[in-house]
C-alpha positions in Angstrom: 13.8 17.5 -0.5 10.5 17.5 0.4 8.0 14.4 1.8 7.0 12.7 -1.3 3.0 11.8 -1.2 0.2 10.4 -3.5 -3.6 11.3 -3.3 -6.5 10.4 -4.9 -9.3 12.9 -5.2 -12.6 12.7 -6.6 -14.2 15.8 -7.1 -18.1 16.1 -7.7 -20.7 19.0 -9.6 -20.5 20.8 -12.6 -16.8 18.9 -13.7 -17.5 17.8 -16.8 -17.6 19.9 -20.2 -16.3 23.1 -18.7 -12.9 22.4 -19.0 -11.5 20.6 -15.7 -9.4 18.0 -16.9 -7.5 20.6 -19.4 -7.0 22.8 -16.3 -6.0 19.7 -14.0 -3.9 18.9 -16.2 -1.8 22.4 -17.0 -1.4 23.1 -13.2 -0.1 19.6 -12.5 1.9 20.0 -14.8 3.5 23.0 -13.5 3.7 21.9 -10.1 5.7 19.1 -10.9 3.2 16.3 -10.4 2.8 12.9 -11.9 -0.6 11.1 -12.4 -4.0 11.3 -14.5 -7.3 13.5 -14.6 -10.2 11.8 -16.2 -13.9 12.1 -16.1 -16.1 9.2 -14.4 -19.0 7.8 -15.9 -21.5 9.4 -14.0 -21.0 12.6 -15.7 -21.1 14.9 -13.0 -17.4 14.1 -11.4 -13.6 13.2 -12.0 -11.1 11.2 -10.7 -7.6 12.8 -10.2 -4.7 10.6 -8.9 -1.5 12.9 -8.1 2.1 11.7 -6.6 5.0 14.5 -5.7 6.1 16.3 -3.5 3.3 17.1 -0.2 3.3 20.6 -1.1 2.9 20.3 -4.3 -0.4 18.1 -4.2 -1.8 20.7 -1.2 -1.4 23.4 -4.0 -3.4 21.2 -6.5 -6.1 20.4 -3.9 -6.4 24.5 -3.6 -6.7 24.6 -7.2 -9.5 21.5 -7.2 -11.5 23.1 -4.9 -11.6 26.3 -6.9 -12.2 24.8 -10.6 -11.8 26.8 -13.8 -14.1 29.5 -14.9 -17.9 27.9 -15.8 -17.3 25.3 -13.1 -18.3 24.5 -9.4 -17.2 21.9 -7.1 -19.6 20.7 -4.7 -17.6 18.1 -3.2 -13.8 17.3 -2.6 -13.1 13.4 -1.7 -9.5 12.6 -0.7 -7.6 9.7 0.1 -3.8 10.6 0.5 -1.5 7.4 0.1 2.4 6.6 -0.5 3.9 7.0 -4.1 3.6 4.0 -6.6 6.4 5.7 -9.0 4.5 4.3 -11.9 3.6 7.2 -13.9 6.1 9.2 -16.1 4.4 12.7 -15.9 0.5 14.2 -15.7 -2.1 12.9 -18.1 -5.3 13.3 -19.4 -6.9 9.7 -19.3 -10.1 8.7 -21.5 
């Protein structure tokens, strides 16, 4: 079994209203990840928190750094951390 990680990325531009969170969310999902994806107030970023397997979260940080169609990342914080265990599966938080 592979290392288990968490991370917390913040990623910055057009983010908001062209879909992000939806496509956050769906490829999470698919790689197995646990956590939330929700827009922050200053409208022009979101907040993902993300805990699986290493891999797993490299793969979503390729897939942050790209964005969905009608969106563009102009920045890519990370701050990688160890596994809380306290979410059941990938959400969309409000």
């Amino acid at each position: 079994m592979e290392e288990q990680a968490a991370l917390r990325a913040v990623v910055r531009g057009r983010v908001q209203g062209v879909g992000f969170r939806d496509f956050v969310w769906r490829r999470a999902r698919f790689l197995g990840l646990t956590g939330y994806v929700r827009n922050l107030p200053d409208g022009r970023s979101l907040e993902v928190v993300a805990e699986g397997e290493r891999g797993a979260l490299e793969q979503l940080l390729e897939y942050l750094r790209e964005g969905p169609r009608g969106a563009r990342v102009d920045g890519l914080e990370v701050e990688w951390g160890q596994p809380s265990g306290r979410y059941p599966d990938f959400g969309i938080a409000f």
